[in-house]
C-alpha positions as CSV (number, residue, x, y, z in Angstrom):
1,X,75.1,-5.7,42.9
2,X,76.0,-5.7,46.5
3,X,74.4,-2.9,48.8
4,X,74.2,-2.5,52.5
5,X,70.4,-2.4,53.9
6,X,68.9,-2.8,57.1
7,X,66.7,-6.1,57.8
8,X,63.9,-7.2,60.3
9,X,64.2,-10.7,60.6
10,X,61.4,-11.1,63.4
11,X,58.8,-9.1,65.0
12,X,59.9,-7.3,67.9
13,X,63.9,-7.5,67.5
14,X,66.0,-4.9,66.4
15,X,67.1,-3.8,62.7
16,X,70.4,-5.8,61.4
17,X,72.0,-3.9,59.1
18,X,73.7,-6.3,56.4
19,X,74.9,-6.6,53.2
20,X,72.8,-8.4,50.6
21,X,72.9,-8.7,46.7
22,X,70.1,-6.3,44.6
23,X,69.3,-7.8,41.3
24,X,68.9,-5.8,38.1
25,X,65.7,-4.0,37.1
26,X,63.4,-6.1,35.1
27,X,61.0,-4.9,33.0
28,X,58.7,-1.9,34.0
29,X,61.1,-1.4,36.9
30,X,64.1,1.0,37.9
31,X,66.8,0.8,40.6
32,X,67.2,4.0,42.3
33,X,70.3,5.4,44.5
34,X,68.6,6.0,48.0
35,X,69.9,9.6,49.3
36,X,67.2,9.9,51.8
37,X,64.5,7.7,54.0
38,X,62.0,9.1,56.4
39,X,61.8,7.4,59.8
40,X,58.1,6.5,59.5
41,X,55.9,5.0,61.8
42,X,54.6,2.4,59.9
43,X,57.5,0.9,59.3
44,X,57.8,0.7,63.2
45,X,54.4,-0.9,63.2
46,X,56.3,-3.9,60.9
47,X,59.0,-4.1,63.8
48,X,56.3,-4.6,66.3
49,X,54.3,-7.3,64.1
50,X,51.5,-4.7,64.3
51,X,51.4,-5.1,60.3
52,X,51.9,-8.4,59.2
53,X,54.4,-8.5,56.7
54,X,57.2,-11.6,55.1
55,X,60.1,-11.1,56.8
56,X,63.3,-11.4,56.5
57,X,62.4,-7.6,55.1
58,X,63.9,-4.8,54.3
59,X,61.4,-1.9,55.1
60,X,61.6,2.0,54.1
61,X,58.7,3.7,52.7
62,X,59.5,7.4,52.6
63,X,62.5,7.8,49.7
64,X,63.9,9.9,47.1
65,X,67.1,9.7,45.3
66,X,68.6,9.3,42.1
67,X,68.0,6.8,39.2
68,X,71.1,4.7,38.2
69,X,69.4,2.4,35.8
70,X,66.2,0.9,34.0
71,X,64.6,-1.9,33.3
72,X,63.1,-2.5,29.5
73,X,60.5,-0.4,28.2
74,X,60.6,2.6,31.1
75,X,59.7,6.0,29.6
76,X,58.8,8.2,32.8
77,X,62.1,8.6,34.1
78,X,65.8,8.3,32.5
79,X,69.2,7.6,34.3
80,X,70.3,10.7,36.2
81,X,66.8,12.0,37.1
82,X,66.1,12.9,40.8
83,X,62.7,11.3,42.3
84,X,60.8,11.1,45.0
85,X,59.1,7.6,45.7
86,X,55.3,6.9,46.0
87,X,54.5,4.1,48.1
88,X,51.4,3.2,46.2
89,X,52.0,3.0,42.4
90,X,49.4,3.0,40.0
91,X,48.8,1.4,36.6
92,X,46.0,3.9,35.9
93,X,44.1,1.4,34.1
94,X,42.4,-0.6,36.9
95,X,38.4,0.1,38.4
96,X,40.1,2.5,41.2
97,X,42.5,4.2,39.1
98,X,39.8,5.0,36.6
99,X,37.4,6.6,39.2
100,X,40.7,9.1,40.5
101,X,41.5,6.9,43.2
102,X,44.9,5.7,42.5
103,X,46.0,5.5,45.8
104,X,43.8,2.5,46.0
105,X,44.9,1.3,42.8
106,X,44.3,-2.6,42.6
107,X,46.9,-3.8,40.4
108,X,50.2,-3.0,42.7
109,X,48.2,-3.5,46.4
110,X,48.1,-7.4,46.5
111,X,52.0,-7.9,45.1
112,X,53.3,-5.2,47.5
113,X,51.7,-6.3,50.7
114,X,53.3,-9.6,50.0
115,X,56.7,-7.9,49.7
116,X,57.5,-8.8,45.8
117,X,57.4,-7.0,42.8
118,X,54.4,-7.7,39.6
119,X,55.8,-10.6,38.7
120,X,55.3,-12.4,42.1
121,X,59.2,-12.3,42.7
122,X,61.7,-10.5,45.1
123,X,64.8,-8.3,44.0
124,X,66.6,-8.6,47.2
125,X,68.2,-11.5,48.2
126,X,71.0,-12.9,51.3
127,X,74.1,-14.1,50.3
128,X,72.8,-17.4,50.6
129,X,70.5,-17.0,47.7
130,X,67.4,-17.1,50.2
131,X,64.9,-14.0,49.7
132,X,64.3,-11.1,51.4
133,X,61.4,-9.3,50.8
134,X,60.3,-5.4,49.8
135,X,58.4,-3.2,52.1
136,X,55.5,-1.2,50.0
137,X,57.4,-2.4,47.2
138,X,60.5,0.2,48.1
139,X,62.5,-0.9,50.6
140,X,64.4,2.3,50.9
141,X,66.1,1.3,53.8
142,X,68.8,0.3,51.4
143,X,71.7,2.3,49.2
144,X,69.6,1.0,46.3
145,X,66.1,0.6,45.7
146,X,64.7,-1.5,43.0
147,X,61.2,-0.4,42.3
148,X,58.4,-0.3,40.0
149,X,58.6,2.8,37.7
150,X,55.3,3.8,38.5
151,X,56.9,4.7,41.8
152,X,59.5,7.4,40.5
153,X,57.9,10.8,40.7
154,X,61.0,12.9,38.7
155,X,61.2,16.3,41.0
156,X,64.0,19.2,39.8
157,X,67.4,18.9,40.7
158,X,67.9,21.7,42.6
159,X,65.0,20.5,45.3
160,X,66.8,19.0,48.2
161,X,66.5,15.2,47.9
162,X,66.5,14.7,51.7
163,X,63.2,17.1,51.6
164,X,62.1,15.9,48.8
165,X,61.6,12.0,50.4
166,X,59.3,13.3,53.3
167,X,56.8,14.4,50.3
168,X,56.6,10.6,49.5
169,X,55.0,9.4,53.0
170,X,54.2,12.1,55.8
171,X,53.4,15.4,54.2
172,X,51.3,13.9,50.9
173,X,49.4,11.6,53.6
174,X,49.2,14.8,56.3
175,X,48.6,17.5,53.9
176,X,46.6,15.5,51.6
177,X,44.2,14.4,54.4
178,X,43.4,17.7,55.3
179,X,42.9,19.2,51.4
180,X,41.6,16.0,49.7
181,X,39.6,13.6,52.0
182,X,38.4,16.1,54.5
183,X,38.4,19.3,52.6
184,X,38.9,21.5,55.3
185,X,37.4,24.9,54.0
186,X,38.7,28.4,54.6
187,X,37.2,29.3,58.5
188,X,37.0,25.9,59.7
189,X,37.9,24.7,62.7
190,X,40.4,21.6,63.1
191,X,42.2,19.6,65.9
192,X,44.4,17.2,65.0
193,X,45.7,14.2,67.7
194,X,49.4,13.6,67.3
195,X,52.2,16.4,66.1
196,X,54.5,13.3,64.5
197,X,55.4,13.4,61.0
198,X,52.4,12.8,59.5
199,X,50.2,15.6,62.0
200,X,52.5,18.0,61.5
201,X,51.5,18.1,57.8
202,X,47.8,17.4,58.5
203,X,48.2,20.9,60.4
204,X,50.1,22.5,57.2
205,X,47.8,21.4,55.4
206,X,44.2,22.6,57.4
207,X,46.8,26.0,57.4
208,X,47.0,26.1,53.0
209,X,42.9,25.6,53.6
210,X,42.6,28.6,55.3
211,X,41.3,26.7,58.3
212,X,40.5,29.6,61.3
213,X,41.4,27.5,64.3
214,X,43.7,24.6,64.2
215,X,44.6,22.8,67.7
216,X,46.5,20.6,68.1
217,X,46.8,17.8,70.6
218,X,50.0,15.5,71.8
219,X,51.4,14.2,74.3
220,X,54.9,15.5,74.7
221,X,55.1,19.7,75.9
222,X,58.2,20.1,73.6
223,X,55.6,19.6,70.1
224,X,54.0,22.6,71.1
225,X,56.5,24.7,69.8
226,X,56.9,22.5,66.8
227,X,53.1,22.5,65.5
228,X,53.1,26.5,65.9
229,X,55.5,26.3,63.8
230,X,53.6,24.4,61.5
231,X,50.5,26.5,61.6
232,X,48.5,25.2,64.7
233,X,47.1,28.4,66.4
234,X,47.0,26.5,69.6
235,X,48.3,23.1,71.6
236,X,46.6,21.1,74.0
237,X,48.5,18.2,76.3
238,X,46.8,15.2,75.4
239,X,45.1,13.8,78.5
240,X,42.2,13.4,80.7
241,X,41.6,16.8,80.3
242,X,41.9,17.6,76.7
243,X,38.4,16.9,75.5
244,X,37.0,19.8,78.0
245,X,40.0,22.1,76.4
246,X,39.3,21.6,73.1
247,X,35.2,22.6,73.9
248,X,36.4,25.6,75.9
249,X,38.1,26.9,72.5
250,X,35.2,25.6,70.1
251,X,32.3,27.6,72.0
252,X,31.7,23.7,73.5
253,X,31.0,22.4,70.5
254,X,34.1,20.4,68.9
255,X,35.6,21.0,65.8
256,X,34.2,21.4,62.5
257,X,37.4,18.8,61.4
258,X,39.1,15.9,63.7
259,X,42.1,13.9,62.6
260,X,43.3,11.1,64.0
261,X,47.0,10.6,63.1
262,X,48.4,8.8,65.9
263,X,46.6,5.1,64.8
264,X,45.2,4.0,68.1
265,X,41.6,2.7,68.6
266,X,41.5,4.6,72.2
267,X,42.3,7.8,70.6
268,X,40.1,7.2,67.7
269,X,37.6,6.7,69.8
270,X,38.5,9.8,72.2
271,X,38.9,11.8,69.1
272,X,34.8,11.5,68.1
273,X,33.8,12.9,70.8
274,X,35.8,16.3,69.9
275,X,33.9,16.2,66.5
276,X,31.0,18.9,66.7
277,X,27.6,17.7,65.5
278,X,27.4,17.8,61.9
279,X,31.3,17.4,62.1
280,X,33.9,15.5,60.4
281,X,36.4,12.2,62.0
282,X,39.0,11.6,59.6
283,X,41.4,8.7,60.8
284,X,44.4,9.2,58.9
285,X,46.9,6.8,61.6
286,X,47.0,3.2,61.2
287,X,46.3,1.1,63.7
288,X,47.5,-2.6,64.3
289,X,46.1,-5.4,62.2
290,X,43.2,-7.3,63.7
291,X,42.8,-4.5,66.1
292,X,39.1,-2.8,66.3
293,X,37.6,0.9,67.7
294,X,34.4,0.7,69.2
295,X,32.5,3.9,68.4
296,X,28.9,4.5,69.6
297,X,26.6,4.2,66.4
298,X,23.6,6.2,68.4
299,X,25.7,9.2,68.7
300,X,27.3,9.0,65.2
301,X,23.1,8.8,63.7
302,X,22.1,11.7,66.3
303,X,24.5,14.1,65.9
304,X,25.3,13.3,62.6
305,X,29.0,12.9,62.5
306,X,30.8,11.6,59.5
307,X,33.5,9.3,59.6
308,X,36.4,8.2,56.9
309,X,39.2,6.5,56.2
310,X,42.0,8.9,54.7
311,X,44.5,6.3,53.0
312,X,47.9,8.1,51.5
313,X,45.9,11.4,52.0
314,X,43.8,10.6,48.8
315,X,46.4,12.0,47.2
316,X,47.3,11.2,43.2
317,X,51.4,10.9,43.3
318,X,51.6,11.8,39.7
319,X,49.3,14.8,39.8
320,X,50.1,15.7,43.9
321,X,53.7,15.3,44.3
322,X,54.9,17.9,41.3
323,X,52.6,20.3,43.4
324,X,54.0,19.9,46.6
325,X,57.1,20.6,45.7
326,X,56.2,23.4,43.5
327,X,54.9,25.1,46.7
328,X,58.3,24.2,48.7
329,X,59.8,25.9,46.2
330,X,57.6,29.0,46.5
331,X,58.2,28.8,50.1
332,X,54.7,28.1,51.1
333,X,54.9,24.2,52.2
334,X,57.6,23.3,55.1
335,X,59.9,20.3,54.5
336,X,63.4,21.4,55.4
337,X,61.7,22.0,58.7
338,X,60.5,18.8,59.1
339,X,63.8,17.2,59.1
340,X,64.5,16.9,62.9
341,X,68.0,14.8,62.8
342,X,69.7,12.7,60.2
343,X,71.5,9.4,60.8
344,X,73.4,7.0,58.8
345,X,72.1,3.9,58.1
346,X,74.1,1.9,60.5
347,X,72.0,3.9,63.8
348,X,68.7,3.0,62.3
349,X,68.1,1.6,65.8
350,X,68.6,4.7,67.3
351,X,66.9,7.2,64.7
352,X,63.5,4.7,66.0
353,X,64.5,5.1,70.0
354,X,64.3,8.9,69.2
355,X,61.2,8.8,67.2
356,X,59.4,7.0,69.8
357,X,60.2,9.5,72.5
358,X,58.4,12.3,70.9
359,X,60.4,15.0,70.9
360,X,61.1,15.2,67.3
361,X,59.4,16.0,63.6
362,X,61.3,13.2,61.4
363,X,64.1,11.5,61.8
364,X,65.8,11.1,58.2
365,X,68.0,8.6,57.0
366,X,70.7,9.5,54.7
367,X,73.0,8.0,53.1
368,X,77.0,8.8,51.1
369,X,76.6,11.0,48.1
């Protein structure tokens, strides 16, 4: 079939949205009509050549919708179910799946960085027959979406499928940050650099902990508002002068809990040193490939800080997802607030100019019922 999507072609130039032909499912695989897409970060870091990635690509990480077909042998989901798509798959049968880490499952990472599918092959193609490749093996940049069934988390009908595609990227990654790899307990205190997409949920999700202080830091005045609304009890400008803020507030000790969501190695590093002794760093933002943080190793053994990498929030899709939306629907997890501004596919250029100023919770892609 022939779909409009949005392509990169080359690092550093703008998206080209175009029409190109989708293939059928194959095996294991189902094509799914995108409603929704999340304007996500990382798929700005593709645009920059921060993450390396075969281009021409269509990216789109962050997608729900509705399945319009199958590919041979699928049981999870049937034509007509709504989903919300998981970014990192899982066969459940590999050494990471079997220890409950499927987000690090090893049988989908290798084919999806390279932007094909299992079987070492594309679904997207030019007119010209030449490939194009898959972003996290989703590509919901698209109408259509072709993707491994392990991907299609089936949600109810009546959720909001425009909400329902934020659960897929920022608020299982924010929110599971906070429950799963940190586990922020009831009374803790937490800061969290960045109030974008994926912060905001990192502070929801310190808030369902029962965390006693969450501050949070950013640069632009107008996310103050936002992250109160989110369940930060207090907002410092990010700045020269943060650091001494955050100390004031924390009886100068730091916070029990640091995240880093914004994915830079200077505010990685500025971010340690609002970690109390005995504290916690998790860096949940990801920084540019081949980039490194230099963080002083005396302090870390003195003081006894942990660090850790929080990839996908820890979370399990099949087990995690059902349970976000369950507490959407009891009114005690925000996603319709999230959505700052929609746009049609064809201002995909502009939905990333407004990301990138900061003013905004998520910009959301969405496309013709």
């Amino acid at each position: 079939m022939y779909i409009k999507a949005a392509l990169l072609f080359e690092p550093n130039r703008r998206f080209v949205v175009e029409t190109v032909h989708l293939a059928d499912p194959r095996a294991g695989e189902v094509r799914v009509k995108i409603a929704a897409s999340g304007v996500c970060h990382s798929d700005w870091h593709v645009a920059t050549g921060d993450t390396k990635q075969p281009m021409p690509v269509v990216t789109g990480h962050e997608g729900a919708g509705v399945v319009e077909s199958v590919g041979e042998g699928v049981t999870r989901v049937r034509v007509g179910d709504h989903v919300t798509l998981s970014w990192t798959p899982d066969c459940g049968e590999c050494f990471y799946c079997q220890r409950g880490q499927p987000n690090l499952c090893e049988t989908y990472t290798t084919p999806l960085w390279k932007g094909v599918m299992l079987d070492g092959t594309p679904r997207l193609s030019r007119l010209d027959g030449s490939p194009i490749y898959h972003y996290c093996g989703l590509a919901t940049f698209a109408e259509y979406a072709v993707v491994p069934e392990t991907a299609c988390i089936a949600i109810p009908k009546e959720v909001p499928l425009k909400a329902a595609a934020l659960v897929g990227c920022a608020v299982a990654t924010g929110v599971g940050a906070a429950i799963y790899t940190a586990k922020v307990a009831p009374g803790d205190t937490v800061v969290v650099y960045g109030a974008g997409g994926v912060g905001l949920n990192v502070i929801q999700g310190a808030a369902l902990s029962g965390a006693g202080m969450i501050i949070a830091v950013d640069t632009a005045p107008a996310k103050a508002a936002i992250a109160r609304g989110f369940g930060a009890t207090h907002f410092v400008p990010a700045g020269s002068a943060s650091l001494d803020a955050i100390r004031a507030l924390t009886d100068g000790r730091g916070a029990d809990h640091v995240f880093e969501t914004v994915g830079l190695p200077a505010v990685q590093e500025a971010s340690l040193e609002a970690v109390r002794p005995g504290g916690m760093l998790t860096l949940v933002g990801l920084s540019p490939m081949g980039s490194g943080t230099n963080l002083p190793g005396a302090v870390i053994v003195r003081q006894e800080k942990t660090i850790k990498g929080s990839y996908y929030g820890s979370v399990s899709p099949r087990r995690d997802f059902p349970k976000l939306i369950d507490l959407y629907g009891k009114g005690k997890l925000k996603l319709d607030e999230l959505v700052s501004r929609e746009f049609p596919l064809e201002q995909i250029n502009e939905a990333y100019a407004e990301m990138l100023s900061g003013g905004t919770a998520r910009g959301v892609i969405v496309f013709e019922a």
